[in-house]
Backbone of each chain as ProteinMPNN parsed JSONL, in Angstrom:
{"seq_chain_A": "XXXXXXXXXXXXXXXXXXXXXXXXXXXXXXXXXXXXXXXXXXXXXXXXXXXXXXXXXXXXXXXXXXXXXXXXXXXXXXXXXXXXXXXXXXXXXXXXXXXXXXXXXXXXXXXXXXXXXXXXXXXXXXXXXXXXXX", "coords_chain_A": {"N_chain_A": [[10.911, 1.984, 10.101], [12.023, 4.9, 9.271], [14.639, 3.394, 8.729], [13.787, 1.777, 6.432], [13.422, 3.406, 4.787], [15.555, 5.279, 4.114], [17.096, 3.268, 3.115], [15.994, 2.822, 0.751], [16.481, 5.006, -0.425], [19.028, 4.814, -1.051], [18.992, 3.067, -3.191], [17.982, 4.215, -4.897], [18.147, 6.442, -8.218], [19.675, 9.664, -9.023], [17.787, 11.214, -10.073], [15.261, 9.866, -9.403], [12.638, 9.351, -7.597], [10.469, 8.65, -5.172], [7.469, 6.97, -4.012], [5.537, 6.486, -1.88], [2.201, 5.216, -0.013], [-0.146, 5.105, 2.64], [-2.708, 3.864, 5.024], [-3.931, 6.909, 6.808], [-4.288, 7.847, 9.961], [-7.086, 7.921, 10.502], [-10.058, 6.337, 11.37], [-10.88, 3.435, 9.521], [-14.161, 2.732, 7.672], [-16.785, 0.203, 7.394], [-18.854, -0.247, 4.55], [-21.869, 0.518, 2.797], [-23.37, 1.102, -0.145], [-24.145, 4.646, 0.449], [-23.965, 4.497, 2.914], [-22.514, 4.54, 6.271], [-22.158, 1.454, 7.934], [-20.618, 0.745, 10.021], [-17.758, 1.136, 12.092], [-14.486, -0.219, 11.485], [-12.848, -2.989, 12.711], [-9.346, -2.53, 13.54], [-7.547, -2.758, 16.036], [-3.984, -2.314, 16.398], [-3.551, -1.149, 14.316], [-3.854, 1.839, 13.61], [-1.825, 3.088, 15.007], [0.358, 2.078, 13.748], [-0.202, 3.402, 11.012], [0.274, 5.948, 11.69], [2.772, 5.972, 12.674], [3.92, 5.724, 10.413], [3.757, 8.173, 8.892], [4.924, 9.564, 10.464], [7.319, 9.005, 9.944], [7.802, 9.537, 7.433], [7.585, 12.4, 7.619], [9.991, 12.33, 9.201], [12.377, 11.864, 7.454], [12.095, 13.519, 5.976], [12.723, 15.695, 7.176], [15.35, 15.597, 8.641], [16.634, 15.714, 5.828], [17.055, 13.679, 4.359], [15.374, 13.48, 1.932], [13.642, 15.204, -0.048], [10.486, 16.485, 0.174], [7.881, 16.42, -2.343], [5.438, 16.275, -3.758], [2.101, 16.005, -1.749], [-1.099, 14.176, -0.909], [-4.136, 13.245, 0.228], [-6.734, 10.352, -0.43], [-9.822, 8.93, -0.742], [-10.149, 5.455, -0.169], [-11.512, 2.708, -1.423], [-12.304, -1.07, -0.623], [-13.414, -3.706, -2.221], [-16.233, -6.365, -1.648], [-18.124, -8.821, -2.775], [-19.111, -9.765, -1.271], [-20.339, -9.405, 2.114], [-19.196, -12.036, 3.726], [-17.341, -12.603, 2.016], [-15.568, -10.166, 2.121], [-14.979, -10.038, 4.625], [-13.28, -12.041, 4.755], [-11.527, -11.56, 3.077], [-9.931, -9.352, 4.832], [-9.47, -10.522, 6.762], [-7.448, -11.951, 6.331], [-5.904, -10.406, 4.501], [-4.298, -8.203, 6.291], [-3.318, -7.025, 9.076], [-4.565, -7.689, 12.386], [-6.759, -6.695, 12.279], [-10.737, -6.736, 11.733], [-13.765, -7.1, 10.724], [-16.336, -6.397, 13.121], [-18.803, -7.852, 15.02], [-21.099, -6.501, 15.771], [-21.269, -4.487, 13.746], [-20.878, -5.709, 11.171], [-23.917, -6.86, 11.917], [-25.292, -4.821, 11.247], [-24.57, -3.895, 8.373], [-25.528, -6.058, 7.424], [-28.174, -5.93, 7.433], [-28.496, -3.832, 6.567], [-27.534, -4.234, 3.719], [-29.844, -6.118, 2.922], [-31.629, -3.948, 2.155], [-30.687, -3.533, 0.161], [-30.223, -4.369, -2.798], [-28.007, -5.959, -4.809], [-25.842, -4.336, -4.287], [-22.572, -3.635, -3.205], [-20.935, -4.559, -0.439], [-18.36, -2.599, 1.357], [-15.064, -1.932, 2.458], [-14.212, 1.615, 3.308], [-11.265, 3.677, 3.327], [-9.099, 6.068, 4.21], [-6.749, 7.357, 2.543], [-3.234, 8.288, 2.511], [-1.138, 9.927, 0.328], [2.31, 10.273, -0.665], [4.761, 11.976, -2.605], [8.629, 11.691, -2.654], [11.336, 13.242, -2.932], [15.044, 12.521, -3.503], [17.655, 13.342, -1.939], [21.059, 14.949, -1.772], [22.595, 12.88, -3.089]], "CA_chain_A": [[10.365, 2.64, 8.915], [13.387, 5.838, 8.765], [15.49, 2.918, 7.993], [13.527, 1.263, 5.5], [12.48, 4.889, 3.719], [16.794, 5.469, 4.199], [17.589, 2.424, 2.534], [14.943, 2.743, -0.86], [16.809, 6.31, -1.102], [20.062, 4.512, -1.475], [18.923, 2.603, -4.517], [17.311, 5.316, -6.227], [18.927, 6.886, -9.359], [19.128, 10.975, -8.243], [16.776, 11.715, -10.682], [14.457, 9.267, -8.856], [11.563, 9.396, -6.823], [9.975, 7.57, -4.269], [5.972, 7.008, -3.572], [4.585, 6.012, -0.272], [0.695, 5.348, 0.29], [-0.345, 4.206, 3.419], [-3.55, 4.87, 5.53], [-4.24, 7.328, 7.439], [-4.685, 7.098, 11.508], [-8.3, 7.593, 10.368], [-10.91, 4.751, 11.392], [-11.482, 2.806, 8.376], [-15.324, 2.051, 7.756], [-17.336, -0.564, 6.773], [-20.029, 0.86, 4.335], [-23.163, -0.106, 1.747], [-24.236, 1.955, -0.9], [-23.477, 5.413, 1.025], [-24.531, 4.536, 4.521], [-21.673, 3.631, 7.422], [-22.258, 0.434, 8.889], [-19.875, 0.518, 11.617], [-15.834, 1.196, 11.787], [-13.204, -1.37, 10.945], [-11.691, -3.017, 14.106], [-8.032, -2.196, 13.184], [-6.439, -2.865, 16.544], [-3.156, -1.767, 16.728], [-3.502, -0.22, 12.936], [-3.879, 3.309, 13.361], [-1.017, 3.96, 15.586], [1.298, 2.096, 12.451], [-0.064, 4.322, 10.317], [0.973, 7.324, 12.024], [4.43, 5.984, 12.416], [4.491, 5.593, 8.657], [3.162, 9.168, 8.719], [6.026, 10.606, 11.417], [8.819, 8.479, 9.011], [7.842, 10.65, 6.5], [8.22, 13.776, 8.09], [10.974, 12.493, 9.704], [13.289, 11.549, 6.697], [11.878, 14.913, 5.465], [13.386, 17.218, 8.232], [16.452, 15.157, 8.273], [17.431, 15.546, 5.036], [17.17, 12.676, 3.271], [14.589, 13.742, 1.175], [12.522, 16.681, -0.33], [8.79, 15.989, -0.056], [7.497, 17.221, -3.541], [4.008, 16.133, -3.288], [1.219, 15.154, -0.778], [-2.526, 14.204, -1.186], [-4.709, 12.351, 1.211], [-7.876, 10.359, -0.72], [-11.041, 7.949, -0.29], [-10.081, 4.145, -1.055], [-12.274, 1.301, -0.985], [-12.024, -2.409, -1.053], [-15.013, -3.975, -2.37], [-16.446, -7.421, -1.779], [-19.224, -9.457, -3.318], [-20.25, -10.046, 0.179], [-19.761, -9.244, 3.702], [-18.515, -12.926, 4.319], [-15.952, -12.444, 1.502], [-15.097, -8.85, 2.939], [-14.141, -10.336, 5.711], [-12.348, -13.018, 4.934], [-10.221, -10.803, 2.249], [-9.441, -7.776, 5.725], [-8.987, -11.228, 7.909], [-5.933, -12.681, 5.572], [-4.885, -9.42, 4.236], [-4.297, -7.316, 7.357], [-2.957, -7.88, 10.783], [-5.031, -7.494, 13.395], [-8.199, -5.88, 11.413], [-11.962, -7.383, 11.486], [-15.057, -6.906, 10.853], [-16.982, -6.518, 14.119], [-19.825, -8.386, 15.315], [-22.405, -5.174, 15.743], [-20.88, -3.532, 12.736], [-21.764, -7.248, 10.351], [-25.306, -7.214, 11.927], [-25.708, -3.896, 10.758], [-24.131, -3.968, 7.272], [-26.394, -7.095, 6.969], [-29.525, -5.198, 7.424], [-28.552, -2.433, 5.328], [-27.996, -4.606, 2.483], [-30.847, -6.592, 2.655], [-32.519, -3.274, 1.613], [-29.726, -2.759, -1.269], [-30.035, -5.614, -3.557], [-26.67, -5.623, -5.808], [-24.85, -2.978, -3.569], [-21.695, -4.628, -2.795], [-19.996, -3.774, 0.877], [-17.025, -2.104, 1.073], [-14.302, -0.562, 3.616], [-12.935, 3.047, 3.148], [-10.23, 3.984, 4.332], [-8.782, 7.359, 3.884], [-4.744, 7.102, 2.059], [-2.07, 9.429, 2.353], [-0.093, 9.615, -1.007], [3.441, 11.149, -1.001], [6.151, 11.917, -4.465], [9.873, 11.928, -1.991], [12.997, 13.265, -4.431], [15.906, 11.747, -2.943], [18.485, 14.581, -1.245], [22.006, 14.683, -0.819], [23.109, 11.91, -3.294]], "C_chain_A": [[11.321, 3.683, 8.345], [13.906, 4.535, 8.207], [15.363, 2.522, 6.789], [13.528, 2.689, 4.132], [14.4, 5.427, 3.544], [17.502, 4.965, 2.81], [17.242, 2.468, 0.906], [16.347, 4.369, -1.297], [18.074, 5.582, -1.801], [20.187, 3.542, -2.973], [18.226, 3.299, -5.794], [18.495, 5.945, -7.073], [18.604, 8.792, -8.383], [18.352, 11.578, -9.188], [15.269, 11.206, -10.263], [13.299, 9.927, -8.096], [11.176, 8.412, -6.147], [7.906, 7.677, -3.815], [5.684, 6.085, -2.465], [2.782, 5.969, -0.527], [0.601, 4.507, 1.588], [-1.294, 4.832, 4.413], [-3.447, 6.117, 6.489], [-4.862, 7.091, 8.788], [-6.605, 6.953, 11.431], [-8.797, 6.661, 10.619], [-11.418, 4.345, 10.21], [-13.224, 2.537, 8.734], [-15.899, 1.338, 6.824], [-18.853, -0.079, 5.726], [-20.872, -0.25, 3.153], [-23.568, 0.739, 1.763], [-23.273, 3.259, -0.175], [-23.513, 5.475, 2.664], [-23.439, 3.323, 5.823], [-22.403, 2.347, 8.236], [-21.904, -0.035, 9.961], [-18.297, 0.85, 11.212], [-15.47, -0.55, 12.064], [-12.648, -1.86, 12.544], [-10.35, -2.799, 13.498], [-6.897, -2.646, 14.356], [-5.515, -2.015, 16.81], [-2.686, -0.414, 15.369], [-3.509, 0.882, 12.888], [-2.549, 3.803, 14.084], [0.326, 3.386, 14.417], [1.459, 3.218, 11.235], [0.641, 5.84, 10.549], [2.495, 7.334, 12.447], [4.814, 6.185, 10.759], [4.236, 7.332, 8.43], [4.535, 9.835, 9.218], [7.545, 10.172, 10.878], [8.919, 9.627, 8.11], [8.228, 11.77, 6.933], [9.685, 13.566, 8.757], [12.475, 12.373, 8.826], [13.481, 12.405, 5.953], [12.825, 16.045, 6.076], [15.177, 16.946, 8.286], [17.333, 15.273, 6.749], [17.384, 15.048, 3.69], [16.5, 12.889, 1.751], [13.597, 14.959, 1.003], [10.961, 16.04, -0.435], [8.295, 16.927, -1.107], [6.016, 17.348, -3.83], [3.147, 15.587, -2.314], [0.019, 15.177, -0.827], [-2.972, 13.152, -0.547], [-6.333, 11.886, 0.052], [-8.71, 9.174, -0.451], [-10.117, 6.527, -0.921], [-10.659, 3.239, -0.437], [-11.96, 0.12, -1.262], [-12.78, -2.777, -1.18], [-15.146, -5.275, -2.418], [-17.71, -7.691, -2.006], [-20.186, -9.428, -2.163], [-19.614, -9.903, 1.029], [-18.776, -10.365, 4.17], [-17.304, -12.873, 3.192], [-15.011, -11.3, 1.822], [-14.291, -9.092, 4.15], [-13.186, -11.029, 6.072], [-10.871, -12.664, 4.318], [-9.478, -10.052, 3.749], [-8.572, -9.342, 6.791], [-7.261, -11.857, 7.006], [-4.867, -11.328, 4.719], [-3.944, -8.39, 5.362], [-4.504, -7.367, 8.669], [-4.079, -7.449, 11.642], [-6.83, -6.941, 13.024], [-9.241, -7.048, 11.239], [-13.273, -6.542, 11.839], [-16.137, -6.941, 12.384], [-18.491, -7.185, 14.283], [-20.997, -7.757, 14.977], [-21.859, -4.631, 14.288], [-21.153, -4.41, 11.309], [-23.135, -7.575, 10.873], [-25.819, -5.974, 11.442], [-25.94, -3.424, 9.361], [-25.264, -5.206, 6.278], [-27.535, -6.927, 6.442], [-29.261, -4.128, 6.085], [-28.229, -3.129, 3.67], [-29.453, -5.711, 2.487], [-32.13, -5.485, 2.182], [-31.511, -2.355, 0.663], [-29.463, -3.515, -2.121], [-28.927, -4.9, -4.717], [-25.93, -4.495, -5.331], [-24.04, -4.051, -3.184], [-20.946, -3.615, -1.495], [-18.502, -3.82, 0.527], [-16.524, -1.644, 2.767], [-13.58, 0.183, 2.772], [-12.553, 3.847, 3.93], [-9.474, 5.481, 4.006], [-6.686, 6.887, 3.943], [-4.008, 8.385, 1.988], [-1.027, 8.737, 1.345], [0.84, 10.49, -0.693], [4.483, 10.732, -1.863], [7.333, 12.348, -2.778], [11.456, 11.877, -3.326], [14.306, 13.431, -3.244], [16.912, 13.013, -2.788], [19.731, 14.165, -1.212], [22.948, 13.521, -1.659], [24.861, 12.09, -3.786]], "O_chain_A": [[11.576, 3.609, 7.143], [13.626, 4.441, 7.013], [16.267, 2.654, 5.963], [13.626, 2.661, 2.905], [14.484, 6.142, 2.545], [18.09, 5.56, 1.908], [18.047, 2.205, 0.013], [16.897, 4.52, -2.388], [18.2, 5.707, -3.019], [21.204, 3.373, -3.645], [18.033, 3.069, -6.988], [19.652, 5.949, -6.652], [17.763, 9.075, -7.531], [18.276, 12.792, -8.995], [14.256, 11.821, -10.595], [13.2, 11.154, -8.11], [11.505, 7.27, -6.467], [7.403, 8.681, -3.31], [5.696, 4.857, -2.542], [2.259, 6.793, -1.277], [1.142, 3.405, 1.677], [-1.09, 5.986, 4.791], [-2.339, 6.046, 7.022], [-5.802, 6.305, 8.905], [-7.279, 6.154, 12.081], [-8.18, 5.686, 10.19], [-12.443, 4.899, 9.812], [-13.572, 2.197, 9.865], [-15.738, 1.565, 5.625], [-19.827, 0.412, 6.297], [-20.57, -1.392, 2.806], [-24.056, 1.384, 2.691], [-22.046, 3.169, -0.125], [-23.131, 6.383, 3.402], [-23.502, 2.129, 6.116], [-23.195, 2.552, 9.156], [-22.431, -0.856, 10.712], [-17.843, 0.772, 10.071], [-15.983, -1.542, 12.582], [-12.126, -1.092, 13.352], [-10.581, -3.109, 12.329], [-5.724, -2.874, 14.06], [-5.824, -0.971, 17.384], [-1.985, 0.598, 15.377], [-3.041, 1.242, 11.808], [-2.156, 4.927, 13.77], [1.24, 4.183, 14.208], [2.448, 3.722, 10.703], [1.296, 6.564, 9.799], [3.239, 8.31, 12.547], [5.784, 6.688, 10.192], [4.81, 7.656, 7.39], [5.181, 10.561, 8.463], [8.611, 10.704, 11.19], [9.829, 10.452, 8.027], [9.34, 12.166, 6.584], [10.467, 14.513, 8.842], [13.54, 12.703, 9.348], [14.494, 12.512, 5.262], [13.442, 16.966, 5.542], [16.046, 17.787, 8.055], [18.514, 14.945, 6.639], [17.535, 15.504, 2.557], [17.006, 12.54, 0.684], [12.929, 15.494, 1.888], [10.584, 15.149, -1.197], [8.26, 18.133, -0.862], [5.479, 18.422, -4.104], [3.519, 14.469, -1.957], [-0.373, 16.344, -0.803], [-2.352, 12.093, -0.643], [-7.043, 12.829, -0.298], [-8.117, 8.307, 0.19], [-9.507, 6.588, -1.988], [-10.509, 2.907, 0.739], [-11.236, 0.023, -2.253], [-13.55, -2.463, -0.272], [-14.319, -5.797, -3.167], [-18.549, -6.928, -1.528], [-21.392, -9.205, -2.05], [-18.408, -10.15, 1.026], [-17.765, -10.079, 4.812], [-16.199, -13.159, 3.653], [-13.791, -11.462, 1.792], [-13.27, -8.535, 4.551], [-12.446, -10.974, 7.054], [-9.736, -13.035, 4.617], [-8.261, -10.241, 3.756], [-7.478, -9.274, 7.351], [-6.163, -12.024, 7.537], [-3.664, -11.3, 4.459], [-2.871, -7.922, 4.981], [-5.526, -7.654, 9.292], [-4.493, -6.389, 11.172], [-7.813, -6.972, 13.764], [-8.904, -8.126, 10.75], [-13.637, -5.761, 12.718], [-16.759, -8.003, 12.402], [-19.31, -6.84, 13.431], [-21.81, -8.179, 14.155], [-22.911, -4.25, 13.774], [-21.634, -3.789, 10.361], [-23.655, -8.563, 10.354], [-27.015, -6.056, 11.159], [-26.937, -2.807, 8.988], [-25.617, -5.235, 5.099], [-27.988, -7.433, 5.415], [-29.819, -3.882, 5.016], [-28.632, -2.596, 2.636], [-29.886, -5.743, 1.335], [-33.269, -5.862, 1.908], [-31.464, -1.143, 0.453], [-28.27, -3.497, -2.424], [-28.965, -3.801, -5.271], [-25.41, -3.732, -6.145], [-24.472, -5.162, -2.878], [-20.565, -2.445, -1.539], [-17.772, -4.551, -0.142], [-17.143, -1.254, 3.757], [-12.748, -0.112, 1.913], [-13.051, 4.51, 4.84], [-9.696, 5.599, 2.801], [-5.864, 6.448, 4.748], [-4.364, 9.38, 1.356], [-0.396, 7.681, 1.379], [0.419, 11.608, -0.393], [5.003, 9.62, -1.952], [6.919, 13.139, -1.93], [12.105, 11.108, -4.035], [14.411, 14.289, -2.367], [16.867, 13.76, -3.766], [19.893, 13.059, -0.697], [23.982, 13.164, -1.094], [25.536, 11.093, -4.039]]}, "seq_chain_B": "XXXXXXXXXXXXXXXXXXXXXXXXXXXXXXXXXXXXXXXXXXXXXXXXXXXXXXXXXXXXXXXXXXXXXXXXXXXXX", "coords_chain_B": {"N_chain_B": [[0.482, 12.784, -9.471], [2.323, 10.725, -9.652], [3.307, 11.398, -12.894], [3.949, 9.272, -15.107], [5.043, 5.461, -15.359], [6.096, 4.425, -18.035], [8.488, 2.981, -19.26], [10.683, 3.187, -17.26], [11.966, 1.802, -14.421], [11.26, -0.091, -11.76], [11.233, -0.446, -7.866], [9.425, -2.416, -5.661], [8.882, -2.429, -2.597], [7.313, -4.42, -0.502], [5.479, -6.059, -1.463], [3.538, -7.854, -1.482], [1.161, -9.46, -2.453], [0.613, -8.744, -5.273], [-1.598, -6.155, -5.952], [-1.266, -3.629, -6.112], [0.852, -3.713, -7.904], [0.52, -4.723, -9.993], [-1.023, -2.95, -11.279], [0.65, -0.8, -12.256], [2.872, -2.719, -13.76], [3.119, -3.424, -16.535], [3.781, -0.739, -17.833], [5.621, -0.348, -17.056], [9.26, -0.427, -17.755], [11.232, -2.338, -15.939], [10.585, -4.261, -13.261], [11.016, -4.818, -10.207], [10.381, -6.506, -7.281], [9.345, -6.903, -3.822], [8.727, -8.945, -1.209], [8.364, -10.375, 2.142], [7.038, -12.453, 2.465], [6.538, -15.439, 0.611], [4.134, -16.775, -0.214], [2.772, -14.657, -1.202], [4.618, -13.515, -3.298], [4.656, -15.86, -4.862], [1.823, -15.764, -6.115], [2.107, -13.626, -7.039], [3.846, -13.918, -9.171], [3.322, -15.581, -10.957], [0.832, -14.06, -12.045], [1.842, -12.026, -13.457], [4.506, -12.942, -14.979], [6.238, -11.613, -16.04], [7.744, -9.748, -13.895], [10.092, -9.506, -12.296], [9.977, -10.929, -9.234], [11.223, -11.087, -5.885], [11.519, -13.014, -2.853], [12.276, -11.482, -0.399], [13.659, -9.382, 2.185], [13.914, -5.337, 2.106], [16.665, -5.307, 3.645], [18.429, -7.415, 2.888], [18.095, -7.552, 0.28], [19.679, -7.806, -3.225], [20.849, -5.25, -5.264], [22.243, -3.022, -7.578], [23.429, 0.013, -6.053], [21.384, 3.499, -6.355], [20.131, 2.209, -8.897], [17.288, 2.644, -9.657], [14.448, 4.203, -10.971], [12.179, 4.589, -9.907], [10.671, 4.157, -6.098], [8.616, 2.253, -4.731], [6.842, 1.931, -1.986], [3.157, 0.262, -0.871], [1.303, 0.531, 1.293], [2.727, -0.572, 3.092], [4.759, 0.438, 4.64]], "CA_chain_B": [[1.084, 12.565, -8.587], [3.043, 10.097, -10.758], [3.456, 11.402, -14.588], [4.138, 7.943, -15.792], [5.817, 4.703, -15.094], [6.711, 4.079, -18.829], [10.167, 3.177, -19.429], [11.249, 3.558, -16.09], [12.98, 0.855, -13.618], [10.941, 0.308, -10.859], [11.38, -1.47, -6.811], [8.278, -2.495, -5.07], [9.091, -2.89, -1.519], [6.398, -5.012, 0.316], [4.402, -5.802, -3.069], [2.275, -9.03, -1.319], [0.306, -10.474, -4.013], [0.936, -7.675, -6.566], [-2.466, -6.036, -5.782], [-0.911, -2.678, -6.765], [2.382, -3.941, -8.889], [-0.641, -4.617, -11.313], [-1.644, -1.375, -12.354], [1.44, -0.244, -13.521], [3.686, -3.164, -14.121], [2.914, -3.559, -17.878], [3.687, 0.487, -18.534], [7.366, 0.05, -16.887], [10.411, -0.989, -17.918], [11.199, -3.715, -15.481], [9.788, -4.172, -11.892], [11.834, -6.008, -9.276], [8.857, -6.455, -6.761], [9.816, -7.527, -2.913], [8.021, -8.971, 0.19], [9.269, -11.063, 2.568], [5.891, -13.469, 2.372], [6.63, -16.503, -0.152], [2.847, -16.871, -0.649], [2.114, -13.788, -2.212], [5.248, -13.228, -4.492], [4.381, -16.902, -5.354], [1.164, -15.544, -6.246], [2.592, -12.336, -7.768], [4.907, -14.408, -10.279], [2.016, -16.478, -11.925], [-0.051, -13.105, -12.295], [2.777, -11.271, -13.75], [5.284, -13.213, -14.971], [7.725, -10.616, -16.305], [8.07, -9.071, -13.117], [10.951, -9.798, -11.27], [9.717, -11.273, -7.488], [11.61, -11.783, -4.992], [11.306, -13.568, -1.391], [13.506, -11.362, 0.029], [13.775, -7.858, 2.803], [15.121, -4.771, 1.603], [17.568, -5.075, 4.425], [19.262, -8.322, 1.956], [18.077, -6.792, -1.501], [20.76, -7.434, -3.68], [20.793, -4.789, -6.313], [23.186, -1.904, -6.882], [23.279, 1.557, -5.61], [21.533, 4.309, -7.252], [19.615, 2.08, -9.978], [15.895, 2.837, -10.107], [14.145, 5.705, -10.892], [10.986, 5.155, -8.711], [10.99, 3.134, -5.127], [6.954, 2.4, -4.264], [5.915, 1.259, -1.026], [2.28, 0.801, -1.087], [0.282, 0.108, 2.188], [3.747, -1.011, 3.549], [5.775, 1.395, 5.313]], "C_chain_B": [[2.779, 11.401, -9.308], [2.834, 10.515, -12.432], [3.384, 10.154, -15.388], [5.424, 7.102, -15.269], [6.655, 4.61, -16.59], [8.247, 4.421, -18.98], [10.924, 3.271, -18.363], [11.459, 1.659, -15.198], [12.403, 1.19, -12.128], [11.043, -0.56, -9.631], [10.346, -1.232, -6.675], [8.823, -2.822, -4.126], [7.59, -3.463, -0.654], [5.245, -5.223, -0.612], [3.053, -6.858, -2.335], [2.07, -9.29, -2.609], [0.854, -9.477, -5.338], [-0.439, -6.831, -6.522], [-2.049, -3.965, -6.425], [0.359, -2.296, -8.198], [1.454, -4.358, -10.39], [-1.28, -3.863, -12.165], [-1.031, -0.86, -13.159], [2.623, -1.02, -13.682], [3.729, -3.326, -15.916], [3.538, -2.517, -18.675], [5.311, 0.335, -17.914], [8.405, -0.608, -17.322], [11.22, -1.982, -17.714], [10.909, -3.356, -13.797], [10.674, -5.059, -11.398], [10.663, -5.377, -7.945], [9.56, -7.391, -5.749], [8.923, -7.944, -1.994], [8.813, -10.262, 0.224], [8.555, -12.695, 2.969], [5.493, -14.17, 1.092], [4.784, -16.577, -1.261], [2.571, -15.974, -1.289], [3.203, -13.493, -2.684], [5.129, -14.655, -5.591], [3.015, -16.455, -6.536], [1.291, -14.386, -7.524], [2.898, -13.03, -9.234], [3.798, -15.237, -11.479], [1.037, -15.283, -12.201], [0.565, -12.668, -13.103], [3.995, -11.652, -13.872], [6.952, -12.791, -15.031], [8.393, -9.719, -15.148], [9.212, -9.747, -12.072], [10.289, -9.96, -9.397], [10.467, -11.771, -7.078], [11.354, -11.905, -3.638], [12.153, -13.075, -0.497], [13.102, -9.629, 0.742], [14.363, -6.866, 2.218], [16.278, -4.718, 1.985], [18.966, -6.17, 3.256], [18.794, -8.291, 0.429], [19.479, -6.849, -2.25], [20.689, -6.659, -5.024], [21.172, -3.443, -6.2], [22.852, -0.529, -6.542], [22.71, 2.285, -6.718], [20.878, 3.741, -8.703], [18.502, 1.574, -10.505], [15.74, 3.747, -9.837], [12.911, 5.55, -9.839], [10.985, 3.631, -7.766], [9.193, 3.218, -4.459], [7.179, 1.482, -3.348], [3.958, 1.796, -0.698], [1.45, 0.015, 0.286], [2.124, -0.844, 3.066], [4.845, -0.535, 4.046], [5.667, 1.013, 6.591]], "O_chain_B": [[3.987, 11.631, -9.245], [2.122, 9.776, -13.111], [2.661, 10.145, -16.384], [6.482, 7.597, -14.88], [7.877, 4.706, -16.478], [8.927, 5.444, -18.899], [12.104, 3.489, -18.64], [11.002, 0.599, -15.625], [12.719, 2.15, -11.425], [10.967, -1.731, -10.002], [9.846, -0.227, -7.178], [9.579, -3.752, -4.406], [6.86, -2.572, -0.222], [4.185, -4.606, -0.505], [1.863, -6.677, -2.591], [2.801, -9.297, -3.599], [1.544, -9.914, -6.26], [-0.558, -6.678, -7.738], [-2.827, -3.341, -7.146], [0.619, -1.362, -8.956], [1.819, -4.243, -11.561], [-1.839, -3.978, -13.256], [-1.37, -0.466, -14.275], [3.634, -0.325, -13.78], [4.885, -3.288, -16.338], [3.894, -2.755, -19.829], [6.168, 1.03, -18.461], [8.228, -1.808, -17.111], [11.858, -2.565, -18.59], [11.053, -2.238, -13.302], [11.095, -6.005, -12.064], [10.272, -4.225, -7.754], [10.205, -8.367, -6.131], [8.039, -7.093, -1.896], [9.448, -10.927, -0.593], [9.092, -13.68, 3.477], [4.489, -13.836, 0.463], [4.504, -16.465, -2.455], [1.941, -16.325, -2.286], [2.968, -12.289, -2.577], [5.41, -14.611, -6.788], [3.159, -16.772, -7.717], [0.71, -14.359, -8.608], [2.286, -12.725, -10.257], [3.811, -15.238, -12.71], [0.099, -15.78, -12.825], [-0.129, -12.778, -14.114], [4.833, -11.08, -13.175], [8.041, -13.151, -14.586], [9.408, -9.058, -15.367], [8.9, -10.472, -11.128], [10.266, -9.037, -8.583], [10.777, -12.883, -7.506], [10.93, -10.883, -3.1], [12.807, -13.834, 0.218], [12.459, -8.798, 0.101], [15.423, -7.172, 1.673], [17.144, -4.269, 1.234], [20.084, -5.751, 2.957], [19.225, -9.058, -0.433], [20.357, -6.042, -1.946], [20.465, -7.372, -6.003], [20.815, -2.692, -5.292], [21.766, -0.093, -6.924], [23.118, 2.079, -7.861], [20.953, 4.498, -9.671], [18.358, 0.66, -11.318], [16.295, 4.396, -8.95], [12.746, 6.421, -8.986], [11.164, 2.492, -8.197], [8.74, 4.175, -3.832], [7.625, 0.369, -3.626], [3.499, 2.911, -0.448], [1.028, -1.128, 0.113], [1.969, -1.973, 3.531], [5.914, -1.121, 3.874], [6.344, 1.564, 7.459]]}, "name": "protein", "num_of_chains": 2, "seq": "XXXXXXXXXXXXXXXXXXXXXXXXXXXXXXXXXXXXXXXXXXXXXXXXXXXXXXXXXXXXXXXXXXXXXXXXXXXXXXXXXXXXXXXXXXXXXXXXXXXXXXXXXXXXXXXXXXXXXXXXXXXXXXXXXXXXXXXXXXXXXXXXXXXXXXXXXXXXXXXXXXXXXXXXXXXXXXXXXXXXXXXXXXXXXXXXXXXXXXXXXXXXXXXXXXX"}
């Protein structure tokens, strides 16, 4: 990830900028309407994120780059239905699914939310990086 | 957090489908948009034709030093 976040600097103009988003080690959850249904299996996902997290700081302290802004906020992915929800997290995103207990729950809770569409949110870390040093 | 893409010269590193290269490819200048998964720049290119996709790592990116103003990775670091 330093290398990759190295490499983007080297094609930036020095007036450039660079934007990152990428979650937070946070547990994503599965939700309807406003009411958690269960967390996200994720797997190995949270400890990526916090590499993508310790790149940043690390390309920061090094040098490479000035960190100019940072803001962490809510983002959801929304599907028609649980079985399309799942099938979008199963083909978009390694290792990540919907859990068994956490889809019998979500199930229930919409069957008393007619036209609420399920969602996961996930909490994003946004950062602006102005390129150092060129 | 971003002022604006307009007019500006932008990389997408790890774009997949274009699921974010969609919001603000229209307002920039020109987009060269990367992942290293055929299927979704395939995908990308028929959404968004004007956008430069390629099938390709940044590690073999060919494009010169120093010439874009903004480098987005989004859910791909």
């Amino acid at each position: 990830m330093v290398d990759a976040l190295r490499r983007a600097r080297g094609r930036l103009r020095r007036t450039g900028f660079l934007i990152d988003l990428h979650p937070t080690s946070a547990i994503a959850a599965v939700v309807v309407g406003h009411t958690i249904a269960g967390p996200l299996q994720t797997g190995s996902a949270p400890t990526r994120h916090q590499e993508a997290t310790d790149a940043i700081a690390s390309v920061v302290r090094e040098r490479f780059f000035t960190q100019d802004d940072e803001m962490e906020f809510e983002f959801s992915t929304y599907a028609d239905t649980l079985e399309e929800l799942q099938e979008h997290i199963l083909e978009d995103r390694r290792e990540s699914r919907i859990g068994d207990d956490t889809m019998v729950r979500a199930q229930a809770l919409l069957l008393n939310a007619p036209g609420v569409r399920p969602r996961v949110r996930e909490t994003v870390s946004a950062s602006r990086l102005l390129p150092r040093g060129h | 957090m971003v002022p604006s893409f307009a007019g500006c010269h932008v990389l997408e590193i790890g774009c997949g489908e274009g699921r974010v290269t969609r919001k603000y490819a229209r307002d920039a200048a020109r987009v060269i948009a990367i992942d290293t998964d055929a299927e979704g720049i395939s995908e990308l290119r028929r959404e968004l034709p004007f956008v430069d996709a390629r099938v390709v790592g940044l590690h073999d990116l060919e494009l010169p030093p120093h010439s874009v103003d903004i480098v987005v990775f989004a859910w791909s670091l």
